[in-house]
C-alpha positions as CSV (number, residue, x, y, z in Angstrom):
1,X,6.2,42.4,-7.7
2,X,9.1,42.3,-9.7
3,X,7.7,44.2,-12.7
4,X,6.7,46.9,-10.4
5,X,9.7,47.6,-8.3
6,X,12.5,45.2,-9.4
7,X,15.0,46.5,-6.4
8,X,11.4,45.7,-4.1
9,X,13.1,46.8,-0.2
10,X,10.9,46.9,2.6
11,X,13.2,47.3,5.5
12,X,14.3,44.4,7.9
13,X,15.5,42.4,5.2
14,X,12.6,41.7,3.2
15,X,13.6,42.2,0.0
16,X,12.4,41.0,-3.5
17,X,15.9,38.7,-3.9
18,X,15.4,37.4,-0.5
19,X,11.3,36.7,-1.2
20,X,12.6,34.6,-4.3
21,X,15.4,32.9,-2.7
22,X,12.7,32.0,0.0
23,X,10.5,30.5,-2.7
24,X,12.7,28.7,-4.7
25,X,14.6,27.0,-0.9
26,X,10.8,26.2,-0.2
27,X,10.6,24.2,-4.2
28,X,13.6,22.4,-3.4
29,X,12.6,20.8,-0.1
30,X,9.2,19.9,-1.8
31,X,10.9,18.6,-4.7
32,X,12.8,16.2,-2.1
33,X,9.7,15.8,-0.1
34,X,8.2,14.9,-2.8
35,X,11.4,12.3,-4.4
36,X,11.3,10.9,-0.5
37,X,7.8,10.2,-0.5
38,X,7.6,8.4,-4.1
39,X,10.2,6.0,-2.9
40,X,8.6,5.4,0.1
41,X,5.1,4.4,-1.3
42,X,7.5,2.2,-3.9
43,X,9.0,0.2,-1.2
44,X,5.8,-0.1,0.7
45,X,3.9,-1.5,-2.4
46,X,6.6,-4.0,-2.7
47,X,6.5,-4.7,1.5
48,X,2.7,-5.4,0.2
49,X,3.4,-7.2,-2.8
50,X,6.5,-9.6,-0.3
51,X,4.2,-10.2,2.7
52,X,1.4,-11.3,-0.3
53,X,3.4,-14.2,-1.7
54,X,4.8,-15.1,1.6
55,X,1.5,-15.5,3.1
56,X,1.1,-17.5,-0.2
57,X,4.4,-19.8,0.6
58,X,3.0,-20.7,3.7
59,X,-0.6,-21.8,2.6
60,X,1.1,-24.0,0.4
61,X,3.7,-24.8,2.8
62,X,1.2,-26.1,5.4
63,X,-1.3,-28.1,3.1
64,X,1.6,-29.7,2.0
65,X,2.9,-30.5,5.5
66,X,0.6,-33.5,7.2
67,X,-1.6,-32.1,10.0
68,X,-1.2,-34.3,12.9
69,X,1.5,-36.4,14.3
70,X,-1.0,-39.5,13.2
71,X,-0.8,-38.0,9.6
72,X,2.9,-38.0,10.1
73,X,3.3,-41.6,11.2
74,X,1.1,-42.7,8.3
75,X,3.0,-41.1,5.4
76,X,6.4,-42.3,7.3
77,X,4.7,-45.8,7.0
78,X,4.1,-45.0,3.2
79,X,7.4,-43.9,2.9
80,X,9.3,-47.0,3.8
C-alpha cells in the first residue's frame, strides 16, 4: 500500500503510519509470546526430566528399605 499512496488516509484514523504501527505492536507481543512460551516448555521439560529421577530415588529408596516390620527385626538382629 505504501508504494501506491505513501501518505495512505482513509478517514477515522486509519492511516498507513497507524496500519504499520499496528503491525509491528502486534510482532512485538508475538515476539514475547513467543520468548514466554519457549521458557515455559524449558521449565516443563525439566519438571519432566525432576519428577523422572525422583520417581527413580524412590524405587531405589524402597527396595533398599526392608518391607515388613519382620524384615526390619531381622536385619536389626544382623546388625548387632
Amino acid at each position: 500500500m505504501g508504494s501506491i499512496e505513501p501518505k495512505l488516509d482513509l478517514g477515522n484514523g486509519q492511516t498507513l503510519e497507524m496500519y504499520w504501527e499496528a503491525i509491528n505492536a502486534m510482532r512485538a507481543k508475538q515476539q514475547e509470546y513467543n520468548m514466554l512460551l519457549s521458557k515455559v516448555d524449558n521449565l516443563y521439560n525439566e519438571l519432566l526430566a525432576d519428577e523422572r529421577a525422583l520417581g527413580e530415588m524412590s524405587d531405589h529408596m524402597l527396595r533398599a528399605y526392608p518391607k515388613t516390620s519382620a524384615d526390619r527385626n531381622v536385619m536389626t538382629a544382623l546388625a548387632n
